[in-house]
C-alpha positions in Angstrom: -72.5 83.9 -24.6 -68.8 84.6 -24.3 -67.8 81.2 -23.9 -69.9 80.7 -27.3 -68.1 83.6 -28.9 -64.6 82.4 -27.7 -65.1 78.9 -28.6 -66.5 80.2 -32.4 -62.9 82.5 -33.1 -60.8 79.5 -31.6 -62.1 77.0 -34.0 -62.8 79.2 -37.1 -60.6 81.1 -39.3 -60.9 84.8 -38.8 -64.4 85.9 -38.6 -66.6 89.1 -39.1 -68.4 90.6 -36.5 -71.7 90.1 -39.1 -70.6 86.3 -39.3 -70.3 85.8 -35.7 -73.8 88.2 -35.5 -75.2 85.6 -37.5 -74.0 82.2 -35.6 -74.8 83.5 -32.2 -78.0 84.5 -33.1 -77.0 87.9 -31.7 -77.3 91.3 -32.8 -73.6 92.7 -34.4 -73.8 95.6 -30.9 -73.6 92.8 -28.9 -71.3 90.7 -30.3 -69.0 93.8 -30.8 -69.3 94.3 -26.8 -68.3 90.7 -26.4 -65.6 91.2 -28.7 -64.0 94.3 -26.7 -64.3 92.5 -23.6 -62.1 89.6 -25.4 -59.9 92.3 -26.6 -58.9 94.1 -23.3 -58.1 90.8 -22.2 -55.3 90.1 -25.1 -57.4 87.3 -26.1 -59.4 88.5 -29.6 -56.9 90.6 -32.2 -58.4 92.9 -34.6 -57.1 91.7 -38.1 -56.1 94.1 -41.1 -58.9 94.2 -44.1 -58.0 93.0 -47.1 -56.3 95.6 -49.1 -59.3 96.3 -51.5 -62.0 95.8 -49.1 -63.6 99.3 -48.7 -62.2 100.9 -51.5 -64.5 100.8 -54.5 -68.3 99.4 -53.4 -68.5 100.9 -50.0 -71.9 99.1 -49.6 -70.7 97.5 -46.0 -70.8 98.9 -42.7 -67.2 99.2 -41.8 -67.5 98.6 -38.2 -69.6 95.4 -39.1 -66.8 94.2 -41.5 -63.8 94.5 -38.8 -62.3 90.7 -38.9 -61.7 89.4 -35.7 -59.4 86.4 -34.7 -58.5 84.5 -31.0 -55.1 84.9 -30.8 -54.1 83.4 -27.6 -52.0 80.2 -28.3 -51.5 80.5 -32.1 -50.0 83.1 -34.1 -52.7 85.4 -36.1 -53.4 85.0 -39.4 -52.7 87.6 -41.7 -54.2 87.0 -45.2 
């Protein structure tokens, strides 16, 4: 399940921890387990929200809308 998660972030753009929840099939605890493990390891950055994300609706679970990118080998994307 890891190498699915790592192989998702390396060829996608930046993803949500509901949008990789939904692709693996896997509950959002899970994937944000996986997704520490890849961070320890330098491998996974957490990326900044986009500046009004949060700050009107506040419909979303934060936690699930933390953007996620594989950083090892290319330089993150910061939209």
């Amino acid at each position: 399940m890891l190498i699915a998660l790592k192989t998702l972030l390396e060829n996608q753009a930046p993803m949500t921890v509901m949008a990789l929840s939904k692709e693996l099939h896997t509950p959002p605890s899970v994937v944000q387990a996986m997704l520490s493990h890849w961070v320890r390891k330098g491998k996974v950055a957490l990326m900044p929200k986009s500046p009004g994300c949060g700050q009107s609706c506040h419909r979303c679970n934060p936690e699930l809308t933390e953007i996620y990118q594989w950083v090892v080998g290319k330089a993150p994307t910061i939209s």
